[in-house]
Every structure is written in C-alpha cells, then in structure tokens.
C-alpha positions in Angstrom: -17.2 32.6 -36.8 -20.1 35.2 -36.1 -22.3 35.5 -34.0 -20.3 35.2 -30.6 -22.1 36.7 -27.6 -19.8 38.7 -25.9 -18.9 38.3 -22.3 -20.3 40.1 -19.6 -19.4 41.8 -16.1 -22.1 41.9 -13.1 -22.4 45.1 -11.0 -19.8 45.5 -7.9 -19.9 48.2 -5.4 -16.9 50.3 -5.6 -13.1 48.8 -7.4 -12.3 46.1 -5.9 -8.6 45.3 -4.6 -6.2 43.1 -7.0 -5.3 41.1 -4.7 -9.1 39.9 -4.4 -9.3 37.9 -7.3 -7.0 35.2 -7.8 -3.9 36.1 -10.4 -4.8 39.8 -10.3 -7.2 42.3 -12.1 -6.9 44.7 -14.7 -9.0 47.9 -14.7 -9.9 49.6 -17.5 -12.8 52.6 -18.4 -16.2 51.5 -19.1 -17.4 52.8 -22.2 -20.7 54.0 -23.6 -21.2 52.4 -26.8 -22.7 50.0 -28.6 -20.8 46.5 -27.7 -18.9 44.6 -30.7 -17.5 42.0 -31.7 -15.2 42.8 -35.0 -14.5 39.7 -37.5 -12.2 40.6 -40.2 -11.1 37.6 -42.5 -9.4 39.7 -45.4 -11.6 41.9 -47.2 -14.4 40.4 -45.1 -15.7 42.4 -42.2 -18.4 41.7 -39.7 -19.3 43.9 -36.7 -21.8 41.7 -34.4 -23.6 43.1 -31.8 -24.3 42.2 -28.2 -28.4 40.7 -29.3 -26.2 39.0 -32.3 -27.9 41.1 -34.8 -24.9 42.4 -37.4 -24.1 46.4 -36.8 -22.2 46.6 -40.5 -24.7 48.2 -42.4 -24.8 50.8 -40.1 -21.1 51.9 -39.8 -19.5 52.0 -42.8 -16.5 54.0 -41.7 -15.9 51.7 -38.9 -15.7 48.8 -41.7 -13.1 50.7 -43.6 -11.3 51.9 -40.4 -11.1 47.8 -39.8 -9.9 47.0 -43.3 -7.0 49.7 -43.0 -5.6 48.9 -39.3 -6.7 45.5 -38.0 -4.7 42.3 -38.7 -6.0 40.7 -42.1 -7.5 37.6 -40.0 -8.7 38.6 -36.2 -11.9 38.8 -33.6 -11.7 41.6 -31.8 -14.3 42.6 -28.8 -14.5 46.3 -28.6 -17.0 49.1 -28.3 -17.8 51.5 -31.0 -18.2 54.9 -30.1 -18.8 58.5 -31.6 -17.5 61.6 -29.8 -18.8 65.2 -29.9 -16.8 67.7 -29.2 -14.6 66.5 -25.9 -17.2 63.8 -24.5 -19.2 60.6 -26.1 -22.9 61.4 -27.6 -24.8 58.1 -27.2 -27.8 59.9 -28.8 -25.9 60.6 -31.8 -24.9 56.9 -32.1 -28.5 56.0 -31.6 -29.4 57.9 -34.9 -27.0 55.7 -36.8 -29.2 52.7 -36.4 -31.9 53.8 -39.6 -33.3 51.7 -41.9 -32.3 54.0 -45.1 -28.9 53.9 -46.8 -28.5 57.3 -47.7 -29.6 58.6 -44.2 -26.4 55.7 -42.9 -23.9 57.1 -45.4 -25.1 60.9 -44.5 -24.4 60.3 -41.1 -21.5 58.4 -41.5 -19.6 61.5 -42.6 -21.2 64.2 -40.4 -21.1 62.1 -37.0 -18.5 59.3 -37.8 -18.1 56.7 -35.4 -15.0 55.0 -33.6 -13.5 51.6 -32.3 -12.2 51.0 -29.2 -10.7 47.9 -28.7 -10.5 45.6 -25.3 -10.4 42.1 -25.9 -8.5 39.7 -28.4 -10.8 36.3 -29.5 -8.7 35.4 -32.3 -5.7 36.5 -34.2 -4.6 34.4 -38.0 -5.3 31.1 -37.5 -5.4 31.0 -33.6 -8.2 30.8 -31.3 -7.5 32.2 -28.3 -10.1 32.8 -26.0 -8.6 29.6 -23.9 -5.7 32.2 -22.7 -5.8 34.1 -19.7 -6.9 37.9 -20.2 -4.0 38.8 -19.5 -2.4 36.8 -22.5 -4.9 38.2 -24.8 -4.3 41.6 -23.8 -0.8 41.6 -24.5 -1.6 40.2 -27.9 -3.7 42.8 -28.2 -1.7 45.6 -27.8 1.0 44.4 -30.6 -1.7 43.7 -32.8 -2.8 47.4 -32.8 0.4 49.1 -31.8 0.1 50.7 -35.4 -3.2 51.8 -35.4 -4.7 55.4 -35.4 -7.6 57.2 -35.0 -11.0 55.7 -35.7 -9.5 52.6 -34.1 -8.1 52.7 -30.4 -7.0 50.7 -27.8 -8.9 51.2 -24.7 -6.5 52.3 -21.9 -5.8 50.0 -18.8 -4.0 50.1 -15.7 -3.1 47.4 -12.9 -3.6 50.2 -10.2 -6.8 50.4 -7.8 -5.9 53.6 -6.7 -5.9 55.0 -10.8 -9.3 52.8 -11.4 -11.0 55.0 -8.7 -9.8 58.1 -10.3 -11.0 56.9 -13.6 -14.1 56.7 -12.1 -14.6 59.7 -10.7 -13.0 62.1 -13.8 -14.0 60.0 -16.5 -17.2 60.2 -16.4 -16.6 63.9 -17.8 -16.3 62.5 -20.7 -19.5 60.2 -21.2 -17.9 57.3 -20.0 -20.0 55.1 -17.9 -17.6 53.7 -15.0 -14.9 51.3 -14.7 -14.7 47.5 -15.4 -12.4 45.1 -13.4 -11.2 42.1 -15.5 -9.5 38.6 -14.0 -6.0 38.9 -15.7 -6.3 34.8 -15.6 -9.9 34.6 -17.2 -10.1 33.3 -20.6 -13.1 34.4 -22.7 -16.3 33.3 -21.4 -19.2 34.6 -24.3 -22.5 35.0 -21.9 -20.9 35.1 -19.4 -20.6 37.7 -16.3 -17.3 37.0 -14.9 -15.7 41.0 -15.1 -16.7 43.4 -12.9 -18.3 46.5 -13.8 -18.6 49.7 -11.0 -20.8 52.2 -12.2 -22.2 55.5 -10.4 -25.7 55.7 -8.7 -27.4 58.8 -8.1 -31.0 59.8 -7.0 -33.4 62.0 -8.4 -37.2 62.9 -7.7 -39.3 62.9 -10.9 -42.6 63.7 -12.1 -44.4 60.4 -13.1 -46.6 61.3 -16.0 -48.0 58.3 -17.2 -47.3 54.1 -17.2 -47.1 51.7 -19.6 -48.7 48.0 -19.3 -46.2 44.7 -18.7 -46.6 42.5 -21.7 -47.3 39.5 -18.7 -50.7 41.2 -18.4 -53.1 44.1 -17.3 -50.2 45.1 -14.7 -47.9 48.0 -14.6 -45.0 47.6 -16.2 -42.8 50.7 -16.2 -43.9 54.3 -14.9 -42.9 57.2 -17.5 -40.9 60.0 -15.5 -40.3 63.8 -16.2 -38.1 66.4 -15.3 -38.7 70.2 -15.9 -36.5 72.0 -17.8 -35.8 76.2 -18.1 -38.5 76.7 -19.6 -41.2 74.9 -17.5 -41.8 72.0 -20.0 -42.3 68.3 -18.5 -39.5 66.5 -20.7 -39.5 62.7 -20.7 -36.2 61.6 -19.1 -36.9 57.9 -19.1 -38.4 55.1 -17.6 -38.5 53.0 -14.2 -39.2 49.4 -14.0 -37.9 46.1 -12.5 -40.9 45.6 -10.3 -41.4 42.6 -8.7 -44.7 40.9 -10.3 -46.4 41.3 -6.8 -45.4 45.1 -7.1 -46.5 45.6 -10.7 -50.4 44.3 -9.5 -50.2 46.7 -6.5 -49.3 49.4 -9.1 -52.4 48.9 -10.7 -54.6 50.7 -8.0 -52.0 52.9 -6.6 -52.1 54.5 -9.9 -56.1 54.2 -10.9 -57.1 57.2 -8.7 -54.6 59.6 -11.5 -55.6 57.9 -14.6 -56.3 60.7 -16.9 -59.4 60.4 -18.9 -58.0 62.1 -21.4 -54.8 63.7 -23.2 -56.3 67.4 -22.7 -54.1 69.7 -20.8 -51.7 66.9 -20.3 -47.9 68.1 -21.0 -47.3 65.1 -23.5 -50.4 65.9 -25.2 -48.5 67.1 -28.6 -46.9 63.7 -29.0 -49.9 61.8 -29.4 -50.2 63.1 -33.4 -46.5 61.4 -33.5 -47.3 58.1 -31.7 -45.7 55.4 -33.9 -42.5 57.5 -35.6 -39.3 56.7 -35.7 -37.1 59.4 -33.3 -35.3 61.7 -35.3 -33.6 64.0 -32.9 -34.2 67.1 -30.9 -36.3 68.6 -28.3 -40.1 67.3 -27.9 -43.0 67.8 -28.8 -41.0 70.2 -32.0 -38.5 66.7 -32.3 -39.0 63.3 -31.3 -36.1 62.0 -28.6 -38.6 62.7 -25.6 -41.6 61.1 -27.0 -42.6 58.3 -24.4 -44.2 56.5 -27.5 -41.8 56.2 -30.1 -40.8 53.3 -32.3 -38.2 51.4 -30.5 -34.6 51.6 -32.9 -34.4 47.5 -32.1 -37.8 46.2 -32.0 -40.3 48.3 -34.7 -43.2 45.4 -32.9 -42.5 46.8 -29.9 -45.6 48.4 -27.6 -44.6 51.1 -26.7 -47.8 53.0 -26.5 -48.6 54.4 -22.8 -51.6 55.4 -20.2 -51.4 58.9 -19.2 -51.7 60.3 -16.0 -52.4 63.7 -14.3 -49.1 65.3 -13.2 -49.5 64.5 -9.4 -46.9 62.2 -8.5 -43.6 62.3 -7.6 -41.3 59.2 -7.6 -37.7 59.2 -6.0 -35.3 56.8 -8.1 -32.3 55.8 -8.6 -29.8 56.0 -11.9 -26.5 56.0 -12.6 -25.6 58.5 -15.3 -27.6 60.9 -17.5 -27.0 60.6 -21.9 -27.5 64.5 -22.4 -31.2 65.1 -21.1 -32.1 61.5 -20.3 -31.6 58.9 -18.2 -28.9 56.4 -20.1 -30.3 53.2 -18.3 -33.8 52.3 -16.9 -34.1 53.8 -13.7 -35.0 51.9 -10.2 -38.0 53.1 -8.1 -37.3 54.2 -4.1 -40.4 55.5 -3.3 -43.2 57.7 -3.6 -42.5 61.3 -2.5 -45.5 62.7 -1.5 -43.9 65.9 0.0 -42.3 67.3 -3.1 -44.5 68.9 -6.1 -44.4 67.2 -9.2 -43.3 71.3 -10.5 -40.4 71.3 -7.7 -39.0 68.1 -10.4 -36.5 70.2 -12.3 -33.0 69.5 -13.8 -31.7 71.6 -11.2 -31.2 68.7 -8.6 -29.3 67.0 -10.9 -25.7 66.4 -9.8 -23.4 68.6 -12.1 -20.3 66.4 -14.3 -17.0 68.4 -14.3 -16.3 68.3 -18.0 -12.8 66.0 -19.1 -11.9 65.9 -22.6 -12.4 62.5 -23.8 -8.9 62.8 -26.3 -7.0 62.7 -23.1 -8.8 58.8 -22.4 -8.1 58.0 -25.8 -4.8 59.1 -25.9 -4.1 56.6 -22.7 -4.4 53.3 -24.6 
C-alpha cells in the first residue's frame, strides 16, 4: 500500500564489472524523470513519488495508460517521462506539476507524458520485493510483454561493455547515465544499494548573486550565469554543498561584490516577478531563468537572493545540462580569477551528439 519510498543507487565512477558484485549486475539506462511508484488495484490508481507526495493529479494520461496495460493488481517502480521530438524535455515535465486542473488536462494533451517501467514490487496478491532483482525482472517483463506506447519497459543488458556505450550515446537523448543493479538484491525502499554512473563535466560561470542557508546569516548557494548569443547573463543554476566552515568564509569573500542595489544588474528585470510561479520560456520576457521563482515543490520555500556585481567567476562541476540549465546543483572547484565573468558563454559547453530517444525505447 502507498506511500513506499523507492530504492536508491549511490554514485560510482565509471560501470563496474559483473563479476564485482556477488550474483551479477544488470545495467540498464538512467532516466530523467520524475521517479514513481505505480499502484494499481482495479480501477484504482496511485502514482507516488520519490518525497511520497502522490503525482496522480498531475498525469492523467499516465493513469489511463495504467488502467489499459498494467496487470489489474500490481506495484510497479518506474520513471515517468515526456519526450520532445527525439530526446526527453525535463522542463516540459516540470510544467505539469500546476496547481490548476484545466492547465493539468491542457497539458496533458499537448505534452503527454510516459511510463517507463524498471522494477516489479508486487504483482495480484504477491509481494515480491523479497526476490532477487533478477526474479522480479523477469516477472516484469511477462507482466508487460503486451504493453505499448505510453508504457515501456526500460531496456537492460547483462553486458559491461553495452552499459559503457549506453553511456556515452544515450545521453543524446536526455538520458542521465546508466544504473547498475545486483541481480540478487531484493527491494530495499530508502535504500542506496544500485549503482548509478553519471557524467561530470566542468564549466566556468559568472556568479551573479547568493542566496542565504536557512542554518543562518551564511552563504548557502551562489547563483551562476552563462552568456548566451545574444550577450544576456542567463541563470543556469545553482552551486552548493558547502561545508558549514565554507559557507561562513563565503560570507566575506563575497561582501566586497555585494551590490547595493539592483541598477544595471543583468537580473534586474526579474525583481517585478519575484514570487511567480515559472511558466516557461526565456528570462526576463518568461520565467525558467528567474533565480527567485516559486519552487514547483515547496510554494514556502525562500528562494529570494542577494545580488552581486558581475565580477566573479566560479569553475564547477555538473554532470548534464536540461536544455539551458544545469539539471542538478552544481559543485564549486574554485574561483577563477583569470577568466572574465563576459568570457562565461555557452560556447565552452561540451556539445551532445543527438540519438533518437525511440531507438532506447524500442530496446526494452
């Protein structure tokens, strides 16, 4: 019965062997979703989420896709997804998560969302999260060797050498890496016990402003920027994770660019929107690069920030990019004072040979 936390893989570098784990590994694609757990009981359907907070109201076509080609009683662990065009669009599956109806059916149809299964919990009256991976895989694959498109099995392979090529094409497609999993394991929620090998790349960025750590009058994350074609500063993300010792030191490292105030400063147009929900597009016209928008998850959230003047550039570490952003929060490396905060440009940015994300699909 819902909520079950899902379980969880810690970070490895680079796919390990088979032979490394005990009873053997099987690889499969990370994906870039939101996590889910399905329960279906009959007509009943739940989609829980990895904080435990229900997604159903949100994907409605997803609920129907369940109701049409799952088996009448099951707990499925999955990802849901949405594709545009040949790649996945994490941005568009952040929009889906509004608080009106209408907006949820509207987008429903114009960006509809998919399933992709990779884990069994429980199937009629059986729980089987006591059987080996393996064992639930195979189960798995018979209970959805009839489905179709919006549901999918995720595709999986027993083959190191086919995991690293995953991970290197794949990721033409949106996908985030590849995840190793302990054919013996049985389901562990909470838990990180997979493996998960994800890419990491460096960039130098224009730090633009901070934002205080709810522990105090310390720094909490510094708000970076990269320039695009047309010379704007746009808001790529955040870097954090600072040690508490690192976050006080922060505090006068940064005092001496404190801006007194928002004139001339590149984010000065998104002051008038501080506080809105994002709603898509370029900033300041849109909202997606506002550093002070309304958090989708938390509308308590602080997320108001201290500007600074457009001196600084930071060298950090991130694995992928989710269109013009940073997917994940970013890691600092250092400070970089011999680059100009103007010679921060998209440009650097490693290039993603494009794959077509059917082709992934199709491999389940």
């Amino acid at each position: 019965m819902p909520p079950v936390k899902p379980m969880l893989a810690k970070p490895v570098k680079g796919v390990p062997e088979a032979d490394s784990v005990e009873g053997g590994l099987l690889y499969e694609p990370k994906w870039d979703g939101f996590r889910c757990i399905v329960f279906r009981d009959g007509d009943e359907v739940v989609l829980g989420s990895r904080n435990e907070k229900p997604l159903t109201r949100y994907f409605p076509e997803v609920v129907a896709a369940i109701l049409e080609h799952l088996p009448e009683r099951c707990v499925v662990d999955g990802e849901i997804v949405i594709a545009r065009g040949a790649t996945l669009d994490f941005d568009a599956l952040l929009n889906r998560i509004h608080p009106a109806d209408s907006r949820v059916r509207r987008l429903a149809a114009e960006t509809p969302a998919a399933f992709v299964a990779f884990d069994l919990l429980a199937l009629g009256d059986e729980d089987v999260t006591g059987r080996p991976f393996g064992e639930r895989r195979a189960l798995l694959e018979v209970a959805l060797a009839d489905a179709t498109a919006p549901i999918f099995l995720t595709p999986a392979t027993y083959d190191a050498e086919l995991a690293r090529s995953w991970f290197s094409v794949f990721e033409g497609a949106g996908l985030d890496g590849v995840v190793a999993k302990p054919l013996a394991l049985p389901y562990r929620p909470n838990d990180r016990v997979m493996f998960k090998i994800k890419h990491l790349r460096t960039a130098d960025c224009a730090v633009a402003g901070f934002r205080w750590h709810t522990s105090g009058p310390v720094v909490g994350s510094l708000l970076l920027g990269l320039y695009d074609d047309e010379g704007r500063l746009q808001h790529v993300g955040v870097c954090g994770a600072f040690t508490a010792a690192r976050r006080a030191e922060l505090v006068a490292e940064l005092e001496p660019y404190r801006a007194d105030s928002l004139d001339g400063h590149p984010w000065a147009a998104w002051e008038s929107h501080a506080g809105e929900r994002p709603v898509g597009g370029d900033a300041p016209e849109g909202a997606e690069r506002r550093p002070g928008a309304t958090s989708r998850w938390n509308a308590n959230k602080d997320l108001s920030w201290v500007p600074l003047r457009v001196e600084l550039v930071a060298e950090v570490a991130y694995d992928h990019m989710a269109g013009t952003r940073f997917r994940h929060t970013a890691q600092f490396r250092s400070w970089r004072p011999d680059r100009e905060p103007a010679s921060c440009t998209y440009a650097q940015l490693e290039q993603i040979v494009r794959f077509d994300l059917a082709t992934v699909l199709a491999g389940g």
